[in-house]
C-alpha positions as CSV (number, residue, x, y, z in Angstrom):
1,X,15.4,20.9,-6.6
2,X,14.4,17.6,-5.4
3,X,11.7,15.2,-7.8
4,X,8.9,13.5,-6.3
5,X,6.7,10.5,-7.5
6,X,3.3,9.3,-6.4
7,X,2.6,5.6,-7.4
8,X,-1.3,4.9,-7.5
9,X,-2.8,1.7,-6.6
10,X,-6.7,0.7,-6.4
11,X,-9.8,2.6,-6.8
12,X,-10.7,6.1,-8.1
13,X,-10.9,7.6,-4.9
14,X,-7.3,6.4,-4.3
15,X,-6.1,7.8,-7.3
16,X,-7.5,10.6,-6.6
17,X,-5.8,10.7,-3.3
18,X,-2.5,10.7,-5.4
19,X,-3.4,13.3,-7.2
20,X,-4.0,15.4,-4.6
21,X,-0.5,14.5,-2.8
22,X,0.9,15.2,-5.9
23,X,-0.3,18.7,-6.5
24,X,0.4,19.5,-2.7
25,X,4.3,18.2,-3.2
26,X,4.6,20.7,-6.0
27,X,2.9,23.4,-3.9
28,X,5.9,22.8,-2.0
29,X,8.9,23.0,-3.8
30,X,9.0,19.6,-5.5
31,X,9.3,18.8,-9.2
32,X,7.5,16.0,-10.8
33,X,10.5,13.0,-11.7
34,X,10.2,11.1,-14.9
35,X,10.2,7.9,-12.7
36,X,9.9,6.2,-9.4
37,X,13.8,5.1,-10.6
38,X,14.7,8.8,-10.4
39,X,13.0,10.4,-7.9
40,X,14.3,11.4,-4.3
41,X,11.1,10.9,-2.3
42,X,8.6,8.3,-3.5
43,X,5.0,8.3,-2.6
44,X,3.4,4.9,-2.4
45,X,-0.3,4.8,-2.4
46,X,-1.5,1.5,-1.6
47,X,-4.8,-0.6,-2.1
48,X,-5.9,-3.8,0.0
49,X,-9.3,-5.0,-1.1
50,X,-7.5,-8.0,-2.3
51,X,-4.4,-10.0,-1.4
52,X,-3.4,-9.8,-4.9
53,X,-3.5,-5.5,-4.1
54,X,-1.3,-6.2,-1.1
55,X,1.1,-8.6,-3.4
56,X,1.6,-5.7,-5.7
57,X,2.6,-3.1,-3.5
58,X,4.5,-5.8,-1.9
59,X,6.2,-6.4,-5.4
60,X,6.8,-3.0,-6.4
61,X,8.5,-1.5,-3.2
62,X,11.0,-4.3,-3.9
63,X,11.9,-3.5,-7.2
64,X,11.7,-0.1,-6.3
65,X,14.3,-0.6,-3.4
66,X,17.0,-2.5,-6.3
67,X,16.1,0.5,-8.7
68,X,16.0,3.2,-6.2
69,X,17.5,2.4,-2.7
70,X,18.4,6.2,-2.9
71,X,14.9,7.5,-2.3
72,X,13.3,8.1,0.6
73,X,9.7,6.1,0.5
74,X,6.5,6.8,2.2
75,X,3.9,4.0,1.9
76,X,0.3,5.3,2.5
77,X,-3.7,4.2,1.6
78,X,-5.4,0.8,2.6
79,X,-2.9,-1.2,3.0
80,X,-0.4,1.1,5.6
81,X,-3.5,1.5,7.5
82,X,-4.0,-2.4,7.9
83,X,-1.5,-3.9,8.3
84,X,1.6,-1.3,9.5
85,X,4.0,-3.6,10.8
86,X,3.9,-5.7,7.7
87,X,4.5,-2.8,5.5
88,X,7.1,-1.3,7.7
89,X,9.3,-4.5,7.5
90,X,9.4,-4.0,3.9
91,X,12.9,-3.2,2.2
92,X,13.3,0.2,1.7
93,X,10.2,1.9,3.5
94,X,11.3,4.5,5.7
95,X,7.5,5.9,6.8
96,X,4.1,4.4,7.1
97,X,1.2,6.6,6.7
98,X,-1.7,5.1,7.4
99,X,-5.6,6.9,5.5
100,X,-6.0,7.9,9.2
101,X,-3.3,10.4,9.1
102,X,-3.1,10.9,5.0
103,X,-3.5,14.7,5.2
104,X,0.1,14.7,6.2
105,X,1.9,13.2,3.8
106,X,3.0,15.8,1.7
107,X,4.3,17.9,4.6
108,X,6.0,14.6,5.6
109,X,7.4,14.0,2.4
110,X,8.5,17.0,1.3
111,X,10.3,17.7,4.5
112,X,14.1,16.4,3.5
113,X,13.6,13.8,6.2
114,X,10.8,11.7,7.9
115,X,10.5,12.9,11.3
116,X,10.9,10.4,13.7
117,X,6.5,9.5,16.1
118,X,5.8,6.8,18.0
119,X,1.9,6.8,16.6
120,X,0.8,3.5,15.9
121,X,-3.0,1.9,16.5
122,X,-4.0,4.9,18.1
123,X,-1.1,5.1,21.1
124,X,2.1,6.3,21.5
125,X,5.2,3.9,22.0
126,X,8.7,3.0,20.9
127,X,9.2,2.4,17.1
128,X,12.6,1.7,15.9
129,X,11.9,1.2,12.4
130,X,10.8,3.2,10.1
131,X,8.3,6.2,11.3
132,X,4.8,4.8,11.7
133,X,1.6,7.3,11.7
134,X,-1.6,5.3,12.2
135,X,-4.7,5.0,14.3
136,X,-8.6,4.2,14.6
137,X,-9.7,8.1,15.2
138,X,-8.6,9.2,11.1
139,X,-8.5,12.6,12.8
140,X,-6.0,13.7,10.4
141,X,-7.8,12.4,7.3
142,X,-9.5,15.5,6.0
143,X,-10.5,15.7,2.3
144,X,-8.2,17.5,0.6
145,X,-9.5,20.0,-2.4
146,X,-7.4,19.9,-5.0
147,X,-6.4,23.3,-6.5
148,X,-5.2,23.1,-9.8
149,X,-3.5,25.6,-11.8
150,X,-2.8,24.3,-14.9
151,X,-4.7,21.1,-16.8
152,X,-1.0,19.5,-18.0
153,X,-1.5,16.0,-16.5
154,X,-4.9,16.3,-15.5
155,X,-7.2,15.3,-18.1
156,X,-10.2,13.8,-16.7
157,X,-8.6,13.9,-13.1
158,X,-10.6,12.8,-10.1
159,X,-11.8,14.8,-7.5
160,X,-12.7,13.0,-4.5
161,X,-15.1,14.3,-2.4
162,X,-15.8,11.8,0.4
163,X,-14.0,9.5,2.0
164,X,-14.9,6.2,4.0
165,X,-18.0,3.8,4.5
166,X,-20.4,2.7,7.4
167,X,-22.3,-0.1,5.3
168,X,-20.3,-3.3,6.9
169,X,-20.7,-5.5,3.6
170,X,-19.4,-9.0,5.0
171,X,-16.4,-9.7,2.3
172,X,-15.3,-5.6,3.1
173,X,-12.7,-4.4,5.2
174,X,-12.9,-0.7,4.0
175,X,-14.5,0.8,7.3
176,X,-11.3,-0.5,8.9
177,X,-9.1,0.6,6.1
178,X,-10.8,3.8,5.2
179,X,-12.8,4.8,8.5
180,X,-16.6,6.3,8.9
181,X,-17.8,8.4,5.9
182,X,-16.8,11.7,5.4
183,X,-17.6,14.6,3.2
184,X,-15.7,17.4,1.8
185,X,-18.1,20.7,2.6
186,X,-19.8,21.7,-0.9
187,X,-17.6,25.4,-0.8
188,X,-14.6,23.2,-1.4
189,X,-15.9,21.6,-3.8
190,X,-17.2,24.1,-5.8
191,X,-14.0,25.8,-5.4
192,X,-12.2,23.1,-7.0
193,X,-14.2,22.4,-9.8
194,X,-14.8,25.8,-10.4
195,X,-10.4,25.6,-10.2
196,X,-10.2,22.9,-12.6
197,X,-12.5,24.6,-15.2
198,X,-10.9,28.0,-15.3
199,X,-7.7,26.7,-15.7
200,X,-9.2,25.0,-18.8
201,X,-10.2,22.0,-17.7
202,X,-12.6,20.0,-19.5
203,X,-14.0,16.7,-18.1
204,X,-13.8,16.0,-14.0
205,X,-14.5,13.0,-12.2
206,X,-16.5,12.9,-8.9
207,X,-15.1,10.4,-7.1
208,X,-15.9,9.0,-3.3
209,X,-15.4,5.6,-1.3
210,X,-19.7,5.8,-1.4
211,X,-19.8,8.7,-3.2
212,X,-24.0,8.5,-2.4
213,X,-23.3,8.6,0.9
214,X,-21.7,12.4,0.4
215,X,-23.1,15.4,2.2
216,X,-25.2,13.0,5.2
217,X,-22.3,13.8,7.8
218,X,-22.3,17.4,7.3
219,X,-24.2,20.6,8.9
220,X,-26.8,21.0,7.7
221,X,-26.8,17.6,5.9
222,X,-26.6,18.1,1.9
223,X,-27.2,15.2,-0.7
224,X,-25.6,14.1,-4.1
225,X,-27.7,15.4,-6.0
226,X,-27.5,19.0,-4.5
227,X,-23.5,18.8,-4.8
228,X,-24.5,17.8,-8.5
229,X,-27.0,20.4,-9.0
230,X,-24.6,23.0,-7.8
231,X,-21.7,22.3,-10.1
232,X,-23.8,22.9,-13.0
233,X,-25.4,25.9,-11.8
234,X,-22.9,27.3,-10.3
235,X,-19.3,26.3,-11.9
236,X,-18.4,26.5,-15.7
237,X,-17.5,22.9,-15.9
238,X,-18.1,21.7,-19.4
239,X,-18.4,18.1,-18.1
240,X,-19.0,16.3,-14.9
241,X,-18.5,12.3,-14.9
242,X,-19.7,10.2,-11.6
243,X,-17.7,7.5,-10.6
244,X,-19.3,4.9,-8.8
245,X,-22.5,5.0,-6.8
246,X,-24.6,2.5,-4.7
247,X,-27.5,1.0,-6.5
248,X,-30.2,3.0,-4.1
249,X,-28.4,6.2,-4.1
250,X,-29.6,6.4,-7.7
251,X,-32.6,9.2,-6.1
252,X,-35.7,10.0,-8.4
253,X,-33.8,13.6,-7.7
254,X,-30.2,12.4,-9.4
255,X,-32.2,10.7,-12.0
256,X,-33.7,14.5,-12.9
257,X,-30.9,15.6,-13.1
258,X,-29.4,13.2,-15.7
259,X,-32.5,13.2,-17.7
260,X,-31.9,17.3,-17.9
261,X,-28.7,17.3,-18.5
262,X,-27.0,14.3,-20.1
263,X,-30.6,13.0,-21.8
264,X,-28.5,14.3,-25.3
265,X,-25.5,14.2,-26.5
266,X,-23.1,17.1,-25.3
267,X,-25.0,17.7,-22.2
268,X,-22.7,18.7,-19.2
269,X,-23.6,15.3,-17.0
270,X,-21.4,12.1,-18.7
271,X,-23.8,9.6,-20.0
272,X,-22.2,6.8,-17.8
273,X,-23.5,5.2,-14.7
274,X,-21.6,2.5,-12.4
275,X,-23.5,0.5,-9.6
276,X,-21.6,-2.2,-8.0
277,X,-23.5,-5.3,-8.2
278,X,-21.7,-8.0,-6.6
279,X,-24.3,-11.0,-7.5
280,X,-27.4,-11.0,-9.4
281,X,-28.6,-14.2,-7.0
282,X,-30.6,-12.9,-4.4
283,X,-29.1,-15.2,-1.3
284,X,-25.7,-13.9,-2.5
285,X,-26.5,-10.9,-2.1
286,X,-28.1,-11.1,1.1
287,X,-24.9,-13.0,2.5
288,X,-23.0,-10.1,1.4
289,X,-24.7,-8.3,3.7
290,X,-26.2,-5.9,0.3
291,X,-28.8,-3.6,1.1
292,X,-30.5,-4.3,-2.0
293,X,-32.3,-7.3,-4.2
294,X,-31.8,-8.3,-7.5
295,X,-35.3,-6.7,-8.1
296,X,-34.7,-3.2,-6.9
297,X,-31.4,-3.1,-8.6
298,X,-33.2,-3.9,-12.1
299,X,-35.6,-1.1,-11.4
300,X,-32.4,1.5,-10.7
301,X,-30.9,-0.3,-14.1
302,X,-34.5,0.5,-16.6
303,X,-34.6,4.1,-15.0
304,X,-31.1,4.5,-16.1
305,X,-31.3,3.2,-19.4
306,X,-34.9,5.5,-20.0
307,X,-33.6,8.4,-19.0
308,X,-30.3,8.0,-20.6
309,X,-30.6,5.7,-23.6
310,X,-27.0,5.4,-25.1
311,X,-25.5,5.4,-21.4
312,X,-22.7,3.2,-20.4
313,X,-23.5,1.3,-17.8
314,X,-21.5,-0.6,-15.5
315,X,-20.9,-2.8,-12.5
316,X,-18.5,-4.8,-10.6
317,X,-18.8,-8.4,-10.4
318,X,-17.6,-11.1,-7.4
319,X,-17.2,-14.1,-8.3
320,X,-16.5,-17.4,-6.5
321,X,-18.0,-15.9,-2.6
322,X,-18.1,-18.6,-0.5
323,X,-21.2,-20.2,-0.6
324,X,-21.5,-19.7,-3.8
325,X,-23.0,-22.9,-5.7
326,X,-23.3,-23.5,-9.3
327,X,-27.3,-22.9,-9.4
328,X,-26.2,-19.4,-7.4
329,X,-24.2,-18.9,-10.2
330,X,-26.7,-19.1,-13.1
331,X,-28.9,-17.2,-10.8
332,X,-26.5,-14.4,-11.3
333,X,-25.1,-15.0,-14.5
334,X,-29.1,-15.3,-16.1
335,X,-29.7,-11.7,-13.9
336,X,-26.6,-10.3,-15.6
337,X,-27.1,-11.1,-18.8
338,X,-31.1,-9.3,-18.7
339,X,-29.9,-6.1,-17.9
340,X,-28.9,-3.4,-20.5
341,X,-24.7,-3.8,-18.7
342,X,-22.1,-2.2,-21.4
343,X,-19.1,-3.1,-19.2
344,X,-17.7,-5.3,-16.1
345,X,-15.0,-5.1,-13.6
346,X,-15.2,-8.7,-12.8
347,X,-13.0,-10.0,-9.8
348,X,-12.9,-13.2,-8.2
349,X,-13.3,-13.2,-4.0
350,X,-10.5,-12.7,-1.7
351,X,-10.8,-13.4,1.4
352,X,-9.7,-10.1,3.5
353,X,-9.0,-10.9,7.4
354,X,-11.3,-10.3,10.0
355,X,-14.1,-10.2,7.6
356,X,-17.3,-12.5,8.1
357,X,-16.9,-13.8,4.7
358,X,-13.3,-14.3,5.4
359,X,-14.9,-16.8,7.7
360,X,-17.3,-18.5,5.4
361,X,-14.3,-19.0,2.8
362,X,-12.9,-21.6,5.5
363,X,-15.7,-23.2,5.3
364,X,-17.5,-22.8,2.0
365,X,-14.8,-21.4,-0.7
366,X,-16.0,-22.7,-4.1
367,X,-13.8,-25.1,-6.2
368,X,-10.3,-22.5,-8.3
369,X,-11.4,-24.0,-11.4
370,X,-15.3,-23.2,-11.1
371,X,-14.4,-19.3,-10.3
372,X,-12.2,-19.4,-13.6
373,X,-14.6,-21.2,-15.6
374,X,-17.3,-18.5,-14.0
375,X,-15.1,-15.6,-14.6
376,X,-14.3,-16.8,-18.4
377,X,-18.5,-16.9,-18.7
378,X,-18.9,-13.6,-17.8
379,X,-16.0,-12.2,-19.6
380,X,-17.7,-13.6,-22.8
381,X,-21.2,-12.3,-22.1
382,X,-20.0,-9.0,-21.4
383,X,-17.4,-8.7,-24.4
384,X,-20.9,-9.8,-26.7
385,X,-22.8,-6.8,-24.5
386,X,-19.9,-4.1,-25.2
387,X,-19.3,-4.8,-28.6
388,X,-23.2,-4.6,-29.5
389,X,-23.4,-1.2,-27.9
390,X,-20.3,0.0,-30.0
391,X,-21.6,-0.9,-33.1
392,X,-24.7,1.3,-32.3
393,X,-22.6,4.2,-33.0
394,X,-21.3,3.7,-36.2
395,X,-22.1,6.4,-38.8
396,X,-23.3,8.7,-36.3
397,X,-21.5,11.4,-33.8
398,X,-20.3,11.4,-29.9
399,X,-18.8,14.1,-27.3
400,X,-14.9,13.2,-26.5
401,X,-12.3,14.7,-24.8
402,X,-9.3,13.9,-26.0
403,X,-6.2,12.3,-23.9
404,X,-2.9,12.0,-23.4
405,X,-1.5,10.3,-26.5
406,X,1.6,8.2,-26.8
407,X,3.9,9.4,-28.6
408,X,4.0,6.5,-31.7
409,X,0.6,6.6,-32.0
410,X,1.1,10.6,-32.4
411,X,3.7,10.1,-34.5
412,X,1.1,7.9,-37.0
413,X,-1.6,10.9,-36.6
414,X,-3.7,9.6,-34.4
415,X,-5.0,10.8,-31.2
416,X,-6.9,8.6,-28.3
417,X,-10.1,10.1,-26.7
418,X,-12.8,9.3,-24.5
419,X,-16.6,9.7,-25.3
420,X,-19.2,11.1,-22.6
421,X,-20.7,7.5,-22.7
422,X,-17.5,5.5,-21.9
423,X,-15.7,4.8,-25.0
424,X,-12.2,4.8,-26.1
425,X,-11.9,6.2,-30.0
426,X,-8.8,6.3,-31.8
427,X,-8.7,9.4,-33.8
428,X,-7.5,10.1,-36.9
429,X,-5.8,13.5,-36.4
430,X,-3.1,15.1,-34.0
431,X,-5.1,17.3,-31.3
432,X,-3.6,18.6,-27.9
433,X,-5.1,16.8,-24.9
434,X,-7.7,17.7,-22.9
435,X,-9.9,19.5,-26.2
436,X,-13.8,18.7,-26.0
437,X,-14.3,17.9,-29.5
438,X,-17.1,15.7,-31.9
439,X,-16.3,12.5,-32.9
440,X,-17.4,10.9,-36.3
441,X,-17.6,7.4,-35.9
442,X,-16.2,5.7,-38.6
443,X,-15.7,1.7,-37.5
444,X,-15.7,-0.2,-34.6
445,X,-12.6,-2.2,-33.3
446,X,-11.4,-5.3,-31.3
447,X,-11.5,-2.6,-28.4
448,X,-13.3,1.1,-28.5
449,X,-14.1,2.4,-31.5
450,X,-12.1,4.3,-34.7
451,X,-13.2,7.8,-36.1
452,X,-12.7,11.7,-37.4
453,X,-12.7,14.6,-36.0
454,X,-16.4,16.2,-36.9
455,X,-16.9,20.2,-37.9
């Protein structure tokens, strides 16, 4: 029997694209290898919303190719779909499938060999490389619902449920990588979840490019928080967690929902909200190309916060967009620092071609050492924010689910797990993962939090 491997890059949604590829590879025969060093057909699933994403695909196909120049390797995700003929000229890669045409790749893979197309930019010609499957239409891009039949290797998996973006943000070349948005129809999703759950599942994560945007493209058009709504009346999920969602997607309607269901511990909605913030300085923002201000976001943040007080809540920070000066800075860094943030992902801007901001960085790219200095700030205010809302919990009791646990640290008794509000807790007892269990907090520390399994 031949062994696959899927190697994940980027986002939820892209990990959830793995996950998918990997179920439908062992639908067809394939086992699951220990490694990409061991496997005969490797899956490559590729981000580009940096350069630095690009330089590490670029850096692992190479190692892969000294380790592994047995195994037939597929690149797929962002960057196969921009930039093809770079990632075909790699060592090693034998097919290129672009987001466009990413239904296919486990029939492709799992076929022995790559078949030989001549797809490439949306028209047929010539290829002698590797085999190429990529174009502008992403008419072979439908969501995929993942079916699972056993929880071993899927705690807290993602399931994406819409794909792509129309909001043209100028440092974003996702509409080119990803395509318009898209939505998986709410029957598949409810069949999935409802999968996932019976087979014993206990925490899932709805995932999406613009997850808000989910339901607007279908007929009739559905909404968020009906695809919400639905799972808890209509699955037996015990937990639903929402990856990211746009600051103005956050409905009075979606709100209801969380205040219902995840206003209290051991509800079945996480209490966890991410909005991607990109600046807290207004002209930032609106250089972005953000359909928000600093103002409304706030507004979305103390809703939040009311309706679920011991929340996590997170963002993702750029840093160093060009044009941005040092008084733009404190602009943001004072707006941050005001709102009731329990985490970061902080990244520093990276210019993505044929971007407008790509552009502006030509002209206008702030000074290396300010965007360190800026990124250091923020780390600091953040790691002051996150450790305050840990400490909040000592002495008291939080929802977990438990995960997949090294196997020293199980060998010491101990067991990692993930609270419904966003924290890692090191456990002291050996427990199976994927068990929703109580956790007694006992201490907080340097990172997540230490406790006991409570009766």
């Amino acid at each position: 029997m031949e062994e696959y491997h899927v190697e994940n890059f980027g986002c939820r949604a892209s990990q959830a694209d793995g996950e998918a590829i990997g179920l439908e590879l062992g639908s067809r025969g394939l086992a699951q290898a220990a490694s990409a060093e061991t496997a005969d057909v490797v899956v490559v699933n590729t981000c580009s919303v940096t350069a630095q994403a690009d330089r590490t695909a670029r850096a692992f196909l190479r190692r892969l190719q000294r380790r592994n120049p047995r195994a037939r390797v597929l690149v797929t995700g962002c960057y196969a779909q921009r930039a093809p003929e770079e990632v075909a000229a790699l060592p090693g890669v034998q097919a290129v499938v672009g987001n466009s045409h990413k239904g296919m790749v486990a029939q492709l893979a799992a076929g022995g060999a790559f078949v030989p197309l001549r797809s490439l930019q949306g028209g047929e010609r010539p290829w002698a490389g590797p085999v190429v499957y990529v174009d502008e239409v992403f008419a072979h891009s439908a969501l995929a619902a993942a079916c699972w039949t056993g929880t071993r290797g899927h705690t807290r998996p993602n399931l994406k449920v819409q794909d792509g973006c129309g909001n043209r943000c100028s440092f974003c070349v996702i509409p080119v990588t990803r395509g318009h948005s898209r939505s998986m129809p709410m029957e598949d999703c409810l069949r999935s979840v409802e999968s996932f759950a019976s087979s014993g599942g206990v925490e899932l994560v709805l995932s999406g490019i613009n997850l808000g945007r989910w339901g607007r493209d279908l007929s009739p058009a559905r909404t968020l928080e009906q695809l919400v709504a639905a799972i808890l009346r209509q699955t037996s999920l015990p937990r639903l967690r929402l990856s990211s969602v746009e600051p103005m997607d956050w409905t009075a309607e979606l709100l209801s929902l969380f205040s219902n269901e995840a206003g209290e511990a051991g509800g079945r909605l996480a209490r966890h909200a991410h909005l991607p913030l990109q600046s807290g300085a207004d002209a930032t923002l609106r250089a972005m190309h953000r359909r928000y201000r600093p103002w409304h976001y706030a507004e979305k943040l103390a809703a939040i916060r009311k309706c679920m007080p011991d929340a996590a809540i997170g963002a993702d920070v750029m840093v160093g967009f060009p044009g941005e000066s040092d008084a733009l800075f404190e602009e943001s860094y004072a707006f941050i620092a005001e709102q009731p943030f329990t985490y970061l992902h902080l990244f520093p801007f990276s210019p993505r071609p044929g971007t407008p901001a790509g552009e502006l960085h030509r002209r206008d790219a702030p000074p290396p050492g300010a965007v360190a200095e800026r990124m250091a700030r923020l780390r600091g205010l953040i790691a002051a924010k996150n450790l305050a809302f840990r400490e909040r919990f000592v002495g008291g009791r939080l929802p977990a689910v438990t995960l997949e646990t090294a196997e020293e640290m199980r060998g010491q008794g101990r067991t990692r797990a993930l609270t419904d509000n966003f924290i890692e807790v090191d456990l002291e007892a050996t427990i199976p993962a994927n068990r929703n269990i109580q956790a007694g907090i006992t201490e907080v520390r340097s990172e997540g939090l230490a406790g006991r399994v409570a009766a």
